[in-house]
GUDO-538088 format. One record per residue: residue number from 1; x, y, z of N, C-alpha, C in turn. Coordinates in steps of 0.001 Angstrom, whole numbers. Layout:
R   i    n_px    n_py    n_pz   ca_px   ca_py   ca_pz    c_px    c_py    c_pz
R NUM       X       Y       Z       X       Y       Z       X       Y       Z
...
END
This chain:
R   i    n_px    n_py    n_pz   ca_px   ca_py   ca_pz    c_px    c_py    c_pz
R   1  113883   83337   88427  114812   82335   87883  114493   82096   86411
R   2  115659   81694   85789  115633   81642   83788  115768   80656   83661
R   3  115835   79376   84359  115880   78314   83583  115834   78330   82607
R   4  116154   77990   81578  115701   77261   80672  115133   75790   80581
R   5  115340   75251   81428  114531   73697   81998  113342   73694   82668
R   6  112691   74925   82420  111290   74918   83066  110339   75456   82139
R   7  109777   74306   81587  108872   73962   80577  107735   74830   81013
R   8  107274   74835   82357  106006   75181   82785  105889   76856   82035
R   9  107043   77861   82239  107602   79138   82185  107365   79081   80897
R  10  106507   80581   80893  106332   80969   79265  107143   81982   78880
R  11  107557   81702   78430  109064   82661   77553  108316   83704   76394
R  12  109166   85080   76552  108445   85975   75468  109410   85748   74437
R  13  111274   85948   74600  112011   86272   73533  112845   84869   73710
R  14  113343   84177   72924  113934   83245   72894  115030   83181   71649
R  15  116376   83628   72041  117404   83586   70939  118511   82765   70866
R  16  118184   82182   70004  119392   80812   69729  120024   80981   68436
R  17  121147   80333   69137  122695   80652   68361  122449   81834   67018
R  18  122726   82942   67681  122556   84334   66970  124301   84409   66376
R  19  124202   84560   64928  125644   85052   64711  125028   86562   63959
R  20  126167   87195   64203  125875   88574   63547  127176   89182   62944
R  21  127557   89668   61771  128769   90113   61334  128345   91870   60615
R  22  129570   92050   60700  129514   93630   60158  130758   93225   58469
R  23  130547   94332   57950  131691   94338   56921  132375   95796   56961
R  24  133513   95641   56969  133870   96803   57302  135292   96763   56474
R  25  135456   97679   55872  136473   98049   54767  136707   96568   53799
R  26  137819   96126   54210  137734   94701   53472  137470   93294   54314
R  27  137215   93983   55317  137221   92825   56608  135567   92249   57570
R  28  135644   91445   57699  134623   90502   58009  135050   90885   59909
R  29  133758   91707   60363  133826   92011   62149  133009   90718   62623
R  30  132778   89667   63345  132011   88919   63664  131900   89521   65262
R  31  130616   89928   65186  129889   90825   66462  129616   89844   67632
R  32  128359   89143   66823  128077   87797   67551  128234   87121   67349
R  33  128756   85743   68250  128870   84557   67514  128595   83174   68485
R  34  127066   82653   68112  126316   81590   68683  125386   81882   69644
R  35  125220   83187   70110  124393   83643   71516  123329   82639   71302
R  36  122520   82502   72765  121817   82111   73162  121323   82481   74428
R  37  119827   83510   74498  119226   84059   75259  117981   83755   75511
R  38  117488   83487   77130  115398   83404   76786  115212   84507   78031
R  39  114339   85251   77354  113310   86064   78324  112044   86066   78655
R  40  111883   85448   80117  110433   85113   80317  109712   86624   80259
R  41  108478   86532   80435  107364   86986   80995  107277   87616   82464
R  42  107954   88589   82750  107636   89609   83652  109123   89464   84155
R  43  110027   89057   83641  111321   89050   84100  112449   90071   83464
R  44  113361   90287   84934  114403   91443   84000  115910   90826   84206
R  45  116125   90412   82913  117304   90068   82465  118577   91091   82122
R  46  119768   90233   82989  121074   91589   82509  121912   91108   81337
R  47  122123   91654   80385  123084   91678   79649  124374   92091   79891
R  48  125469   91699   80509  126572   92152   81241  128020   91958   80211
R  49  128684   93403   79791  130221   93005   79478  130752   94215   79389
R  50  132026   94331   78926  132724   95677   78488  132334   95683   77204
R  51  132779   97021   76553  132490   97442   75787  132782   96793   74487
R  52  132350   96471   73347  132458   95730   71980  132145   94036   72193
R  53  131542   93570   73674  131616   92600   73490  130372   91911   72494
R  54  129192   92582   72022  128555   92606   71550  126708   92191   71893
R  55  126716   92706   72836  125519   92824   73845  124793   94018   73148
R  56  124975   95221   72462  124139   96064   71922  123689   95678   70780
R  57  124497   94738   70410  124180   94415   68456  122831   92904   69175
R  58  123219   92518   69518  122399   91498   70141  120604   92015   70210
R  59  120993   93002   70928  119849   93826   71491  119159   94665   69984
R  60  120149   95125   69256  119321   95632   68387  119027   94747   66790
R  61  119701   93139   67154  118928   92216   66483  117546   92259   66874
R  62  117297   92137   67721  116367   91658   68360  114776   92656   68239
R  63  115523   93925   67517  114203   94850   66908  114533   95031   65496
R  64  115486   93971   65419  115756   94404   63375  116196   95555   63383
R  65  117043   96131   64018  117322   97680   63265  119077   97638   63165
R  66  119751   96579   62411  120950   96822   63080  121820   97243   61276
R  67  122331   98188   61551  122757   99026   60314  122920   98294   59128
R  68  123427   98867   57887  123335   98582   57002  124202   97723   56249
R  69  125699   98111   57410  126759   96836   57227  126462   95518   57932
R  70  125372   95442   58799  125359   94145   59785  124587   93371   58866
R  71  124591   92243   59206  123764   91078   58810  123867   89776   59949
R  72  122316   89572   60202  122342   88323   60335  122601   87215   59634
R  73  123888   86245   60017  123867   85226   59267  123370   83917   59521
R  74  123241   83985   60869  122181   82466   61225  121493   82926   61990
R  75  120677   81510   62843  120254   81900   64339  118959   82169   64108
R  76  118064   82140   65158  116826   82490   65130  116236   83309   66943
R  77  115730   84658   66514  115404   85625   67340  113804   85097   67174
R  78  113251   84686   68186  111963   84328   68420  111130   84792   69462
R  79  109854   85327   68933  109110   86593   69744  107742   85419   70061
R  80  107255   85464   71090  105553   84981   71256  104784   85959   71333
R  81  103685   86282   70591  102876   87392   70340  101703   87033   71654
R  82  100972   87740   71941  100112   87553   72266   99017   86791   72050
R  83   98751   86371   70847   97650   85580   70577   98569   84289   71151
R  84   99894   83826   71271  100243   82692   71516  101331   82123   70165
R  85  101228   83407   68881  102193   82868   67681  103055   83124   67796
R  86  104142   82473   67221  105708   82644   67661  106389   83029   66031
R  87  107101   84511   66399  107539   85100   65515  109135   84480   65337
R  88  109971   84086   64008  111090   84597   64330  111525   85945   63784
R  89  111892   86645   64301  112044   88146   63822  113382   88305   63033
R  90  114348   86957   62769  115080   87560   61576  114713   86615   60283
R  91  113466   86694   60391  112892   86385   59012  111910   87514   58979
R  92  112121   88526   59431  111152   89414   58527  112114   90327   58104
R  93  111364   90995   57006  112251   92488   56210  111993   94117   57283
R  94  113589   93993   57921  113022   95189   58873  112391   96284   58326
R  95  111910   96810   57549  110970   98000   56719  109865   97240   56455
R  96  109409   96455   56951  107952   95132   56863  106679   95780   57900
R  97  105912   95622   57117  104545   96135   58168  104385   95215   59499
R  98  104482   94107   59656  104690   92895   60466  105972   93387   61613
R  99  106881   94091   61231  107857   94204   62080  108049   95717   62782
R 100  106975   96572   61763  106940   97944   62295  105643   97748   63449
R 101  104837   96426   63249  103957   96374   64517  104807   95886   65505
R 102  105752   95419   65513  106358   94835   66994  107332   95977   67401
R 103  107904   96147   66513  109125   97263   67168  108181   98896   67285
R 104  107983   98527   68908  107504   99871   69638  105778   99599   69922
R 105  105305   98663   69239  104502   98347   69719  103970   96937   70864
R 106  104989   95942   70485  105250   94650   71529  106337   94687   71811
R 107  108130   95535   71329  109099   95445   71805  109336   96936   72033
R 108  109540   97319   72984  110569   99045   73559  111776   98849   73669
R 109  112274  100112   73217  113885  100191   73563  113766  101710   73990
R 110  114645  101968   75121  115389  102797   75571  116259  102945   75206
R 111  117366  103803   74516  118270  104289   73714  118954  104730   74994
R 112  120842  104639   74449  121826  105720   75339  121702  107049   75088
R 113  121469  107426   74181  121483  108706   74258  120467  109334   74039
R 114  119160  109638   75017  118187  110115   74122  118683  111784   72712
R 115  119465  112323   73425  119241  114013   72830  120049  113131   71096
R 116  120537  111822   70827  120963  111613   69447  119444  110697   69085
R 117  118506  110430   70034  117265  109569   69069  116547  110257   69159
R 118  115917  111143   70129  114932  112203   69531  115002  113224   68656
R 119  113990  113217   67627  114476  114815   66937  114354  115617   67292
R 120  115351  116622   66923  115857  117943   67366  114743  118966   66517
R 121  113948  118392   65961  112793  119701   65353  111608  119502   65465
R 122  111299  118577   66293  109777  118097   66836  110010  118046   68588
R 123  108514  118574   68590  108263  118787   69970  108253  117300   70393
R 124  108735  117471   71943  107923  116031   72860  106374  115303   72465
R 125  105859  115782   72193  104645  115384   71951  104463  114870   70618
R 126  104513  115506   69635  104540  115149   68124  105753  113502   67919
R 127  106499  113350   68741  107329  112631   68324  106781  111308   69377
R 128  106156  111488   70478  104900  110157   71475  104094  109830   70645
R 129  103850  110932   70216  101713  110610   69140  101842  109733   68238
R 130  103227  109680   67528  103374  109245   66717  103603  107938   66539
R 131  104112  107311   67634  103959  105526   67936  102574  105254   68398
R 132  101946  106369   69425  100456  105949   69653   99601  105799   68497
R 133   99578  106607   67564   98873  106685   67066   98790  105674   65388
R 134  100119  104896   65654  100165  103803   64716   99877  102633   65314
R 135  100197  102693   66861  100591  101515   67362   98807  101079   68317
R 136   98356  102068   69085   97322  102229   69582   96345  103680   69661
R 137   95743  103988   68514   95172  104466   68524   93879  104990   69769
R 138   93690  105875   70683   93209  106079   71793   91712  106256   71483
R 139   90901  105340   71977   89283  105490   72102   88487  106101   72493
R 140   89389  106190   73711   88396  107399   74824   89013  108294   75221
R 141   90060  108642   75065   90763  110065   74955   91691  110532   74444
R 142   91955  111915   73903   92685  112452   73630   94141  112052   73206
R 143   94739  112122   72055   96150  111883   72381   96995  112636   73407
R 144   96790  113824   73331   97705  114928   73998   97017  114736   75876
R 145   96066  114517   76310   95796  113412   77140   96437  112475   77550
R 146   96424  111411   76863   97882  110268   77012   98873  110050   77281
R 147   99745  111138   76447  101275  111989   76516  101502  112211   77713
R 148  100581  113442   78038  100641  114008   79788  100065  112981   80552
R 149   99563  111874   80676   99507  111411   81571  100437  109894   81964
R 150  101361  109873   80263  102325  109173   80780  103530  109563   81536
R 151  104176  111178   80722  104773  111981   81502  104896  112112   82909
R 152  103891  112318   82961  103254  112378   84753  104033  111176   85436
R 153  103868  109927   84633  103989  108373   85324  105224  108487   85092
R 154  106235  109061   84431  107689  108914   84628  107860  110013   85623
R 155  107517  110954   86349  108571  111473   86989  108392  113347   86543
R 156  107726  113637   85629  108470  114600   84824  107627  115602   85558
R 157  107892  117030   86179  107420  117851   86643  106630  118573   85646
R 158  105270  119160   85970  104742  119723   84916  104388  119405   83635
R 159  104163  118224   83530  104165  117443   82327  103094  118115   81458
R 160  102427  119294   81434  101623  119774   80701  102496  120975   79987
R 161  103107  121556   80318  104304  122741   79761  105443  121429   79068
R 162  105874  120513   79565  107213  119725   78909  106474  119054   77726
R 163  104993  118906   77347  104924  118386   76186  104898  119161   75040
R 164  105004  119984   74954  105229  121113   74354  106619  121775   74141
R 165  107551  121087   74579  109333  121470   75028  109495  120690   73594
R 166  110930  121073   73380  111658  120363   71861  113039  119596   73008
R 167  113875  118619   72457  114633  117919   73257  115514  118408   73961
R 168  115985  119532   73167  116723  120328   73390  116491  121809   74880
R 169  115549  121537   75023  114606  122588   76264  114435  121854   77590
R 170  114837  120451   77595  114983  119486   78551  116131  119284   79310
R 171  116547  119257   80154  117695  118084   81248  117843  117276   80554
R 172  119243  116302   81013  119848  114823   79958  118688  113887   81117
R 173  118245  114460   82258  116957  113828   82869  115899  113325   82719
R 174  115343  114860   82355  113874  114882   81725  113618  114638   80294
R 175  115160  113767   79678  115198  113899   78524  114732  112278   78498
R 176  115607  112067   79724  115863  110254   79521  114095  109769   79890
R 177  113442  110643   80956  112032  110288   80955  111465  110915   80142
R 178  111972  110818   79122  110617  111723   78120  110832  110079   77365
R 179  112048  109992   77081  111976  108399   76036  111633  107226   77029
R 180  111719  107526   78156  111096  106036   78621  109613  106155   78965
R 181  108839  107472   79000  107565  107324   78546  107336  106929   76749
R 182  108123  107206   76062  107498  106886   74830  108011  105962   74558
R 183  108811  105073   75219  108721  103372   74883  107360  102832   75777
R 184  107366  103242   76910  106071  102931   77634  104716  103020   76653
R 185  104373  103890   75945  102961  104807   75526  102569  104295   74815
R 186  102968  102864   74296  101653  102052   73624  101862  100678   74333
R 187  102425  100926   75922  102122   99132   76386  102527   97968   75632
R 188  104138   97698   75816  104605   96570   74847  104633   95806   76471
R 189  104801   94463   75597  105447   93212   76801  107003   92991   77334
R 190  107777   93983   76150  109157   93804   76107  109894   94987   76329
R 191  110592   95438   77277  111489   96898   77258  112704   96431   77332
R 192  113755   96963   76299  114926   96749   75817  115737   98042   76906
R 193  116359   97674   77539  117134   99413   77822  118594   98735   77629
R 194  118883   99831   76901  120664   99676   76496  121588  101085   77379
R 195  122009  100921   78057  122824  101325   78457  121945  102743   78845
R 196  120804  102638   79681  119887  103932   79717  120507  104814   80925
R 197  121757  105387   81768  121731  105644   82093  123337  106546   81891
R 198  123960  105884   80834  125300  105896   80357  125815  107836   80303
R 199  125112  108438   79964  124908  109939   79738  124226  111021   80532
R 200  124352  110131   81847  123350  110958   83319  124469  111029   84584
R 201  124123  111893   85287  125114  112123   86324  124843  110849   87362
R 202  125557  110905   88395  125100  109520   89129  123504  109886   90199
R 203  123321  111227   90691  121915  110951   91035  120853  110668   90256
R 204  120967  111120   88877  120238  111024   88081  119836  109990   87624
R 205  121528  108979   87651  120907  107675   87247  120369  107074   88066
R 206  120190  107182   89331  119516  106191   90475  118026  106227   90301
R 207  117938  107429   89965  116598  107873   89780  115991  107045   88596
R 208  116552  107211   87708  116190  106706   86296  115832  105469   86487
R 209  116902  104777   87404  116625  102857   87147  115911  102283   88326
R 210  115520  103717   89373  114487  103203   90116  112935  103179   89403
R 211  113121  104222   88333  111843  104597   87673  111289  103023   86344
R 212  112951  102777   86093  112664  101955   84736  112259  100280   85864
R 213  112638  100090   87060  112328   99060   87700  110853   99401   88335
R 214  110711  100650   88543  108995  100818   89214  108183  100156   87916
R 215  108572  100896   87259  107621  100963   85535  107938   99153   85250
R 216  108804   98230   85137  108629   97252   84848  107687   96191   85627
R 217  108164   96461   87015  107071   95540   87964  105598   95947   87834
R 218  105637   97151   87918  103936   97879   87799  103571   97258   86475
R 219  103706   97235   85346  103255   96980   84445  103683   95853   83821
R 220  104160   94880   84858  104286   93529   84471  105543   93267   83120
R 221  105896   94350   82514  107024   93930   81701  108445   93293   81697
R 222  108667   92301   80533  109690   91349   80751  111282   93066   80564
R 223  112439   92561   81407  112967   94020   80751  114458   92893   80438
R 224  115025   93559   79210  116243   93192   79016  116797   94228   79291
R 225  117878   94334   80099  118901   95373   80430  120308   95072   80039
R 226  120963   95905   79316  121899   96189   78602  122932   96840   79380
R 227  124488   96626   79868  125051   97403   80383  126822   96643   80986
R 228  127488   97969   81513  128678   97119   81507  129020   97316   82906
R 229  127824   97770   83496  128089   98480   84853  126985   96649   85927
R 230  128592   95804   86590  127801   94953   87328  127234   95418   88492
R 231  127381   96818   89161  126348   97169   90402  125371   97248   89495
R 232  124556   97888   88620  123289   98077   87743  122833   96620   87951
R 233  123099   95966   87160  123160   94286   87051  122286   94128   88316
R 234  123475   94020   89703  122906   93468   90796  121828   93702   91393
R 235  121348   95209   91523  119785   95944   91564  118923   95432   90969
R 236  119105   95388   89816  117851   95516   88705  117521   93931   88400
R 237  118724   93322   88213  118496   92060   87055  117823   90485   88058
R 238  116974   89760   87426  116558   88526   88013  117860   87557   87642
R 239  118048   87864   86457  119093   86498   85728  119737   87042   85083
R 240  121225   86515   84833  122502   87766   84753  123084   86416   83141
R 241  123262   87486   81710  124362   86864   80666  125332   87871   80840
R 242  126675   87045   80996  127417   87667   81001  128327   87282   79179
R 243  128562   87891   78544  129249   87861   77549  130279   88801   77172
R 244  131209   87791   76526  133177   88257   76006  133165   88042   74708
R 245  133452   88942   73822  133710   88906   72516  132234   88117   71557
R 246  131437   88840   71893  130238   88118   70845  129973   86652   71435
R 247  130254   86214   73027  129343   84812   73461  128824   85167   74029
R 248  127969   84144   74738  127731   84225   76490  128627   82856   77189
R 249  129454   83582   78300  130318   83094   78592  129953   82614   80246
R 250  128993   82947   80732  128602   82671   81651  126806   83194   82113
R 251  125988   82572   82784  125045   82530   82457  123919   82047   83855
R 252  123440   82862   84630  123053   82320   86275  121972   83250   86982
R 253  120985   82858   87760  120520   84207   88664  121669   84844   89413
R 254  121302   86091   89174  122184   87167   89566  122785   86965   91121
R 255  122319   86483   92005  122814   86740   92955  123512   85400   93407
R 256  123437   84123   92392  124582   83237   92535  125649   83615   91476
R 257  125432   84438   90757  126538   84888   89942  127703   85664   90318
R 258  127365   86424   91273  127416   87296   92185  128288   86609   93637
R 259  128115   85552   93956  128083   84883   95258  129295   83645   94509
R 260  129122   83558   93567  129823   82117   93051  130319   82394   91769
R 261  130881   83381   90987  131466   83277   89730  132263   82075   89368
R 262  131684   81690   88269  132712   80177   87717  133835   80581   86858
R 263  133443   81537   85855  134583   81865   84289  135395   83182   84744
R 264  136371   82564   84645  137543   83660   85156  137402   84828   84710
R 265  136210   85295   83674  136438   86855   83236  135561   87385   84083
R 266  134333   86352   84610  133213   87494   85420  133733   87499   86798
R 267  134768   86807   87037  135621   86780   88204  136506   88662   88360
R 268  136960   87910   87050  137646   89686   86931  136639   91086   86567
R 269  135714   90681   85867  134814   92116   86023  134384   92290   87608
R 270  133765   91312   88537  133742   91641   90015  134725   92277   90804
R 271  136104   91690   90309  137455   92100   90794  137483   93460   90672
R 272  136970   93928   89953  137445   95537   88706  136030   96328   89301
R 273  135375   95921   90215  134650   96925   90953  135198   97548   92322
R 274  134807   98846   92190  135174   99393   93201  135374   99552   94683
R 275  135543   99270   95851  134885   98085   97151  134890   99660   98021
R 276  133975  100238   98820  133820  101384  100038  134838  100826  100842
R 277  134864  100016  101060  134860   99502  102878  136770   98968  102463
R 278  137355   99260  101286  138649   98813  101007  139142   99830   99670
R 279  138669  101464  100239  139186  102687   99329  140870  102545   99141
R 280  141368  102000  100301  143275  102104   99765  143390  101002   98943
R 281  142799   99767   98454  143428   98591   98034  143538   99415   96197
R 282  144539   98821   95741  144905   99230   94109  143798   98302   93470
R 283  142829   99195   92524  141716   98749   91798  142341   97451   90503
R 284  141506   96553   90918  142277   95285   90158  141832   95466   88817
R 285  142126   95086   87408  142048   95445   86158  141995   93839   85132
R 286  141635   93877   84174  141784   92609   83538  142871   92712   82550
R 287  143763   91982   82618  145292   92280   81661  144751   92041   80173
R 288  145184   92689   79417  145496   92497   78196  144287   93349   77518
R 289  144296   93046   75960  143460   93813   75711  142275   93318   74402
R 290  140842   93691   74755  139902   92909   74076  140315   92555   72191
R 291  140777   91448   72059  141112   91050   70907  140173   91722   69589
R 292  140750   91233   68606  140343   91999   67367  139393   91309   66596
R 293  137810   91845   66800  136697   90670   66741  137091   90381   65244
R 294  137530   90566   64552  137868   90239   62548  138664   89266   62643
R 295  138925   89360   63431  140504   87838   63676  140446   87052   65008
R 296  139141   86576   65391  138814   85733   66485  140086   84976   67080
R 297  140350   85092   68307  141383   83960   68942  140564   82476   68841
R 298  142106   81410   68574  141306   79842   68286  141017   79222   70093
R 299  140256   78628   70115  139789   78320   71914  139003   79036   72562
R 300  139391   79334   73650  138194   80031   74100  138620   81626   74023
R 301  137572   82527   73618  137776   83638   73576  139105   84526   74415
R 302  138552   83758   75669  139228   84798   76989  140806   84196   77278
R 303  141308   83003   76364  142203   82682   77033  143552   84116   77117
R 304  143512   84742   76043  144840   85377   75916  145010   86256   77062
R 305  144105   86543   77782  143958   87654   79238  143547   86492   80174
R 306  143693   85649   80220  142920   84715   81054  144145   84437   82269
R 307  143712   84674   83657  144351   84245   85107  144776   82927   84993
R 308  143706   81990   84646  143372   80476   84938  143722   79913   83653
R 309  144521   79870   82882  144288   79564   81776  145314   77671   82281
R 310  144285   76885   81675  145051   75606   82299  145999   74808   80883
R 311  145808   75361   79803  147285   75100   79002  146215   74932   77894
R 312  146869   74058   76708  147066   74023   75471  145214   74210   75095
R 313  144459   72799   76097  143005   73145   75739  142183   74516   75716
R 314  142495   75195   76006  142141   76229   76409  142568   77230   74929
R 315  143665   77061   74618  144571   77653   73396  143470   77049   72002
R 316  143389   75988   72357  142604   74793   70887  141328   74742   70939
R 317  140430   74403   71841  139336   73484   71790  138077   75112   72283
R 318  137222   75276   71772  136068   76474   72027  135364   75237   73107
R 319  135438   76424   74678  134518   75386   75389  133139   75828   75364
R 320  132087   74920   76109  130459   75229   75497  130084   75378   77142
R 321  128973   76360   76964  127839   76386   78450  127786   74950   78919
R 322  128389   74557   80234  127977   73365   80779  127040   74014   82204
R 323  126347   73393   82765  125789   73470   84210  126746   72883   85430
R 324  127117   74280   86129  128344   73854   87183  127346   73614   88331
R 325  126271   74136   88735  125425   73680   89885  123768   74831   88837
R 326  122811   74156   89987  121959   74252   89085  121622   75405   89064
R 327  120942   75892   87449  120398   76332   86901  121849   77880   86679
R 328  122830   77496   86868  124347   78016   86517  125482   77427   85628
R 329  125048   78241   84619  126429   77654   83546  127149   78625   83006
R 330  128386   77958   82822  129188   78433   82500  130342   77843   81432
R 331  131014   78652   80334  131911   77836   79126  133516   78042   79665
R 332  133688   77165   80638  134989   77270   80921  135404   75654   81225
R 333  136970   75294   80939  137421   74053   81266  137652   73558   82481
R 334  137513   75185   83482  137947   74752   84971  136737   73889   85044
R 335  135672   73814   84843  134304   73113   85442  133973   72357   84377
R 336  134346   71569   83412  133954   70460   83063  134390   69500   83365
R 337  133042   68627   83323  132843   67468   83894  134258   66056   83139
R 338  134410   66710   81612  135403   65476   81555  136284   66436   80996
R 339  137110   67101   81992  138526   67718   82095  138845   66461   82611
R 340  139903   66369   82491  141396   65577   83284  142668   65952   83189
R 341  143124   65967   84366  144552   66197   83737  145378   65007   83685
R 342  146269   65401   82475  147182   64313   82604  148670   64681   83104
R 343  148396   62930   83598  149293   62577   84814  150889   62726   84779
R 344  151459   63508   85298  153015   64327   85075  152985   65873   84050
R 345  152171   65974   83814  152476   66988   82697  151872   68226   83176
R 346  150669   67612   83854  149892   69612   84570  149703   70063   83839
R 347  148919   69600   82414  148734   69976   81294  146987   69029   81292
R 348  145822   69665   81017  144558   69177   81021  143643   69085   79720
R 349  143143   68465   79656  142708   67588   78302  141322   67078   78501
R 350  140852   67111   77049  139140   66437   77622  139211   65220   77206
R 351  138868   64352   77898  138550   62840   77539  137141   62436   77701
R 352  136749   61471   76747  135730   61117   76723  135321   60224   78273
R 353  134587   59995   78896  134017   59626   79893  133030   58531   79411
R 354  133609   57797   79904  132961   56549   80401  131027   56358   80137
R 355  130205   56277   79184  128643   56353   79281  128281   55277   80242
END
């Protein structure tokens, strides 16, 4: 469970109201806008949406690497180090010695595509050594030692011939465990996976996210998981953000999220899964189409595709994360506490309530 109301719970990543914009020709993209995320300590969190809602830019705030048009413009991405100090990581200069120790050495990411992040002219090995050997230098053995015996711990057959392979001499398999040993191979607290399975056939991926869930429990790591796929979600994740257009729009352990959707869009991403046991029913879809993040809709993001849309508030007023039952929130008007409707019109409005 993610509370956030449980003080006792030591939190590794903690991100509040993250805005993030791109510039792009003459136009202002607003990626993110206000997130708010915490990731405890041995917990695996889902990042859940379709595509552009801005769950990858999020994710790659969160190691400073996000291109050259992005910028953070507010918000604070906050790391607890081990000694107990609390970083915010968009106050450092991502090319900073301070930030080349966290990224890969206290934070991992798993990439979608490994065969576009590994290089294509270095062996498997030369391209592992090379975070070990900045990040943790080996005392009592060998680098090329290390390599193969993380290899080994992902899965990889023969891991003494594959360290020696170039990326290209690999499976999109043995490719994907070659990079999730070398986010592993200097022991961070944090594994990022974005969409790690996006470019694998479907046995392959089962395999993969049984391996990236062995590897997180075994080694105690907090995991943020990245993805638009809610069966992934339901396997893997302790506590589920779901986010539409650069928010989080809903926000719960996974399996009341799952059991009880509040915001009519994670209603419709459940809808828009596939069901065995009901192959003839026509696959339900979400109408309309993801707005144009440069020209934000006024209200709530989702109204213009929205089922439930209960009238004008919805058109006007941006609603905020309330708690519909505990430790479940959600930014929709169906569940606030001072909705009302008014009387003849079937038209709903927030009024102040009574202190």
């Amino acid at each position: 469970m993610n509370s956030d109301s449980s003080p006792n719970r030591e939190w590794l990543i903690d991100i509040k109201d993250l805005h993030v914009t791109f510039s792009q020709d003459d136009k202002t993209v607003n990626a993110v806008n206000g997130v708010d995320i915490r990731v405890h300590k041995g917990e695996a969190v889902g990042i859940v949406g379709e595509s552009g809602c801005g769950k990858t830019v999020t994710s790659y705030s969160l190691l400073n690497i996000l291109p050259l048009n992005g910028r953070i413009v507010s918000g604070e991405v906050r790391y607890r180090g081990g000694n107990g100090s609390i970083i915010d990581i968009t106050k450092l200069n991502p090319r900073s010695r301070e930030m080349r120790k966290l990224r890969g050495g206290e934070i991992a990411m798993i990439f979608q595509e490994p065969m576009a992040s590994f290089s294509p002219v270095h062996t498997i090995k030369d391209q592992i050594a090379e975070g070990i050997l900045l990040h943790q230098p080996p005392k009592d053995k060998k680098v090329r030692e290390k390599i193969i015996e993380y290899l080994g711990m992902v899965g990889i057959s023969n891991p003494e011939r594959a360290i020696d392979a170039y990326p290209f001499q690999l499976s999109g398999g043995m490719r994907q465990r070659a990079m999730i040993a070398m986010a592993l191979a200097c022991n961070p607290k944090v594994l990022v996976a974005d969409e790690p399975t996006t470019a694998l056939d479907v046995t392959i991926q089962a395999q993969v996210l049984m391996l990236i869930k062995e590897m997180q429990q075994e080694l105690g790591l907090a995991l943020v998981l990245i993805t638009h796929d809610l069966g992934i979600i339901a396997h893997m994740a302790d506590f589920v953000y779901v986010m539409y257009l650069g928010r989080v729009v809903e926000k719960g352990p996974v399996a009341t999220i799952f059991d009880s959707p509040k915001h009519p869009y994670t209603r419709d991403l459940i809808r828009s899964i596939p069901k065995l046991d009901r192959p003839e029913k026509r696959l339900a879809t979400i109408q309309g189409n993801v707005p144009d993040a440069s020209r934000l809709p006024s209200g709530c993001a989702f109204h213009p595709r929205c089922r439930e849309i209960i009238g004008e508030i919805c058109r006007q007023t941006e609603p905020v994360l309330e708690e519909v039952e505990a430790d479940h929130f959600a930014a929709c008007f169906l569940h606030s506490p001072k909705r009302e409707i008014e009387p003849g019109t079937g038209e709903s409005e927030i009024v102040q309530q009574p202190q």
